[in-house]
C-alpha positions as CSV (number, residue, x, y, z in Angstrom):
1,X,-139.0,99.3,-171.0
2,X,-138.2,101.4,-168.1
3,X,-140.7,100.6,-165.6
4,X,-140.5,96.8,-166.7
5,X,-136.5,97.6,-165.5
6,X,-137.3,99.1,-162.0
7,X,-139.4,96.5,-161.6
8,X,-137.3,93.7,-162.5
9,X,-135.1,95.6,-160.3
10,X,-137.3,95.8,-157.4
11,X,-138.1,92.3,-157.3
12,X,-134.4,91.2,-157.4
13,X,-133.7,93.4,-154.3
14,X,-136.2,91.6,-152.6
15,X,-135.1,88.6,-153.9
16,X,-131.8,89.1,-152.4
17,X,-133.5,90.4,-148.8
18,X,-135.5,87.3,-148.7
19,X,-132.7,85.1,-149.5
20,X,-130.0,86.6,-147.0
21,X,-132.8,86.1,-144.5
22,X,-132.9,82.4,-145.3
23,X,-129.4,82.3,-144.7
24,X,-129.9,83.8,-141.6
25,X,-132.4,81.6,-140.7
26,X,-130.4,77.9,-142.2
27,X,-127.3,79.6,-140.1
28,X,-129.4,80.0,-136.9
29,X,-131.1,76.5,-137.2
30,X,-127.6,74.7,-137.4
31,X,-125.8,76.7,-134.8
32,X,-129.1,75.9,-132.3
33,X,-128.5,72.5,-133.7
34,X,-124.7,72.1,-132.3
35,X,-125.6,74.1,-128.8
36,X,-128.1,71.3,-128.3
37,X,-126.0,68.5,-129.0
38,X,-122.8,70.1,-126.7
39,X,-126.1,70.9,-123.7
40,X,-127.1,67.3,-124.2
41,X,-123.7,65.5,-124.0
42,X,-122.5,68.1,-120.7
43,X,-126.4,66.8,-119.2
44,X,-124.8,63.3,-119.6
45,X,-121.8,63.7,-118.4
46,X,-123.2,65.6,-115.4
47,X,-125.5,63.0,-114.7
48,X,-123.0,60.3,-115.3
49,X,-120.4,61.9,-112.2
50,X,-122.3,61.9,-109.4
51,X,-118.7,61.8,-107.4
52,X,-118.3,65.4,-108.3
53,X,-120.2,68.4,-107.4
54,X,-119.9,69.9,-110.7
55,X,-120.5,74.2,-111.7
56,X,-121.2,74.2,-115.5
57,X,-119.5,77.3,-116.9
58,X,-119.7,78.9,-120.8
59,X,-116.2,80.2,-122.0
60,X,-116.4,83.8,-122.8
61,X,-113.0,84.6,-123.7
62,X,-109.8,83.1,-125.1
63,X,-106.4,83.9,-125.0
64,X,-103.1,82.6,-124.9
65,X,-104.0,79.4,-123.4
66,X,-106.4,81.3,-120.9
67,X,-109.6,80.8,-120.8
68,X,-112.3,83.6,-118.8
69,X,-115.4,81.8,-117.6
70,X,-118.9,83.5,-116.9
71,X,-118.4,82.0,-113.0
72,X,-116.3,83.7,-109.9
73,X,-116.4,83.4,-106.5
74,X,-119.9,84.3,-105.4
75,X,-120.7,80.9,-107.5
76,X,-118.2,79.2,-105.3
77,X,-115.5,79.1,-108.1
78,X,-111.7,79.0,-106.1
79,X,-108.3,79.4,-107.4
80,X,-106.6,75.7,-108.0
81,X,-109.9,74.0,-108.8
82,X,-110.1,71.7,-111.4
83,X,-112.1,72.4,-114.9
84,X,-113.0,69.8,-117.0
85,X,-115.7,69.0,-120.3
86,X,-117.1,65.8,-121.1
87,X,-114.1,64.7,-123.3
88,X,-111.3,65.5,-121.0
89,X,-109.6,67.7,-118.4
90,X,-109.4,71.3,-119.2
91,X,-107.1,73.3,-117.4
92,X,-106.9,75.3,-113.4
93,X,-108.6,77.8,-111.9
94,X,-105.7,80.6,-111.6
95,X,-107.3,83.7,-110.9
96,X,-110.9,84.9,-109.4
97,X,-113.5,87.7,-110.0
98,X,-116.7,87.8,-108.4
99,X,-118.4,87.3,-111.2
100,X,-115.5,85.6,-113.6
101,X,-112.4,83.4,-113.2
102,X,-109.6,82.8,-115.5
103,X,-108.4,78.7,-116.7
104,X,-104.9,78.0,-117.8
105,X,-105.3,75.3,-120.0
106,X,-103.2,72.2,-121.1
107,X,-101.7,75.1,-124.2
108,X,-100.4,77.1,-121.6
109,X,-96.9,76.6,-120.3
110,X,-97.7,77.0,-116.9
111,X,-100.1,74.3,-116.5
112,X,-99.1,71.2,-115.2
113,X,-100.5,67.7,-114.7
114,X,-99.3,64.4,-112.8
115,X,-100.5,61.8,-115.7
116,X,-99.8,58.6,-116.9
117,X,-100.3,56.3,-119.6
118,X,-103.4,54.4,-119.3
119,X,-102.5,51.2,-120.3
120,X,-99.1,50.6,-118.8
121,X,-99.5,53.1,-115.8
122,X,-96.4,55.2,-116.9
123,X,-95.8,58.1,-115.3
124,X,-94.9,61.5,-116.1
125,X,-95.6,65.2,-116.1
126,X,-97.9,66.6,-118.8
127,X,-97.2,70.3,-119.5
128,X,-98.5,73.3,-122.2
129,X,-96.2,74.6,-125.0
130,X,-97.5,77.6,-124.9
131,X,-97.8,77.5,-129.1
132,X,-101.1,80.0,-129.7
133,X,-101.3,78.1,-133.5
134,X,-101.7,74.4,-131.8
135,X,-103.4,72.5,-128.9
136,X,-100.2,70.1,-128.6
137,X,-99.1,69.4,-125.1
138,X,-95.9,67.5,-123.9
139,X,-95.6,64.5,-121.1
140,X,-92.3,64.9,-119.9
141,X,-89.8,63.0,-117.3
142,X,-90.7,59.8,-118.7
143,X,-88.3,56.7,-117.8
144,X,-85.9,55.9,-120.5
145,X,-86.9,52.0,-119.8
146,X,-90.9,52.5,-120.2
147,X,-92.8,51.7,-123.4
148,X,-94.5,54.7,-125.0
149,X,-96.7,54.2,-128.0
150,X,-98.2,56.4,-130.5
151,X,-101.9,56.4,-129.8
152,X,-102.1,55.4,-126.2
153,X,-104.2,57.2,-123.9
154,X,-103.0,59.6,-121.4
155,X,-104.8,59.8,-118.2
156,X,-104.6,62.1,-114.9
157,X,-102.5,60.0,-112.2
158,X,-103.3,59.6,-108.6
159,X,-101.3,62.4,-107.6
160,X,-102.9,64.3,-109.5
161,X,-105.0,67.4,-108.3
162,X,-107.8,66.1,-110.6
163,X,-109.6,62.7,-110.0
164,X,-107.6,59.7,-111.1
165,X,-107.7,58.1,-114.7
166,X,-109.9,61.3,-116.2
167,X,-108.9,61.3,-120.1
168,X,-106.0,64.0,-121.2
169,X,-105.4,63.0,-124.4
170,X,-103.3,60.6,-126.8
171,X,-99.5,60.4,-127.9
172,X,-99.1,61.1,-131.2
173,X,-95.7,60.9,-133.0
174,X,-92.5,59.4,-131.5
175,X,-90.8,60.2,-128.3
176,X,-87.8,62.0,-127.8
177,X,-85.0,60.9,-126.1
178,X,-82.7,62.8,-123.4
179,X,-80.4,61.6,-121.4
180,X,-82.7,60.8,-118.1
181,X,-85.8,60.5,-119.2
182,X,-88.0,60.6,-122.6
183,X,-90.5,63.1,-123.4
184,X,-93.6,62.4,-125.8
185,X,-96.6,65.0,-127.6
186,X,-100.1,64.4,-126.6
187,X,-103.1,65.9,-128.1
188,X,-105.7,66.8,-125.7
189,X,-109.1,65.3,-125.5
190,X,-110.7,68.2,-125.7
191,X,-109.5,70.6,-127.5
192,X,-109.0,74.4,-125.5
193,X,-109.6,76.4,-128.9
194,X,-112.7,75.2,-129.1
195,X,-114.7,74.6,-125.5
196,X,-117.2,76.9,-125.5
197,X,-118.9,75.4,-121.9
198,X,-117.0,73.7,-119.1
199,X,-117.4,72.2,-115.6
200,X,-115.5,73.5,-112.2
201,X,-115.0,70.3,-110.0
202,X,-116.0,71.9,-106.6
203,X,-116.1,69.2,-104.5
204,X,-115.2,65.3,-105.3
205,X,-115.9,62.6,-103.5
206,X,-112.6,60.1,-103.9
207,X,-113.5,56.9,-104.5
208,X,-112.0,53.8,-102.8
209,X,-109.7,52.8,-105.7
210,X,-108.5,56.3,-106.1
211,X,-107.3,56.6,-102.5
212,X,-106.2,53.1,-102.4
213,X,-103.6,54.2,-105.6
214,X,-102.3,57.1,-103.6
215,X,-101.9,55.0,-100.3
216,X,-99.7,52.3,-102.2
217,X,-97.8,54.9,-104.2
């Protein structure tokens, strides 16, 4: 009766060896799976912008609406350069390493970005709320006369320091009311706790509707 019990035990310890290492293995497969998907949608985006010269960078660190990338300045990377993913604009290059740079991104209160409401063209300022338990962002200075609708896409202006019309997020909620202007909540496009690659913009080409907006403005 003893021996069959080691052996019973024996064979359940292995058992349990060869079924953690399945887990392993179904955890591995699936997380291979997503990395794929995210390297095949960033291949075509990048194809997709030829306007931009475009520095793919993975996101090694996050913190308080900062993001560290694995690129610095002997990849080119400069401070005030614009980082975007394939669903949105991401933050600004703030700070540079050789070998790393640091993003403020649309959580962060210091990040700021001329926007404006895609379908009506209203302007406004979009800005972090520095809130480390949600991606939420605010587009303030808004005229007290303009429509704003929950839902409606918010889009980089053209005096913006990024390209004109790229994708910041969508209102949600209703706007708030001041005394000279209105203020609504946008949730980004892409969300800055979970980016794990980006792009640096280091060069773009303008195109001619873009610099025809900021002409007329």
């Amino acid at each position: 009766m003893f021996t069959d019990y080691d052996s019973l035990r024996k064979e359940l310890s292995a058992f349990d060896r060869k079924l953690t290492e399945m887990q392993q293995d179904t955890s591995d497969y699936y997380e291979l799976r997503a990395e794929n998907k995210r390297l095949r949608v960033m291949l075509k985006f990048e194809r997709e912008s030829r306007q931009f010269k475009l520095l793919p960078a993975e996101v090694i660190q996050h913190s308080q609406g900062v993001l560290t990338i694995d690129q610095g300045s002997v990849h080119g990377v400069r401070q005030s350069m614009c980082v975007v993913s394939p669903e949105g604009i991401i933050g600004l290059v703030t700070h540079v390493n050789p070998l790393t740079a640091n993003v403020i991104t649309l959580q962060n209160a210091d990040c700021r970005v001329d926007a404006m409401i895609e379908w009506n063209r209203v302007r406004g300022l979009v800005q972090g709320t520095a809130n480390d338990l949600s991606s939420v962002c605010a587009m303030h200075y808004i005229d007290l006369n303009d429509e704003v609708n929950a839902g409606a896409l918010v889009v980089t202006s053209p005096d913006s320091v990024f390209p004109s019309g790229f994708p910041i997020g969508h209102i949600v909620g209703t706007p708030t009311r001041q005394n000279l202007s209105q203020s609504a909540n946008i949730m980004p496009a892409a969300d800055p706790f979970r980016v794990d690659e980006v792009f640096i913009l280091l060069a773009i080409d303008r195109d001619a509707d873009d610099l025809t907006a900021r002409d007329t403005e």
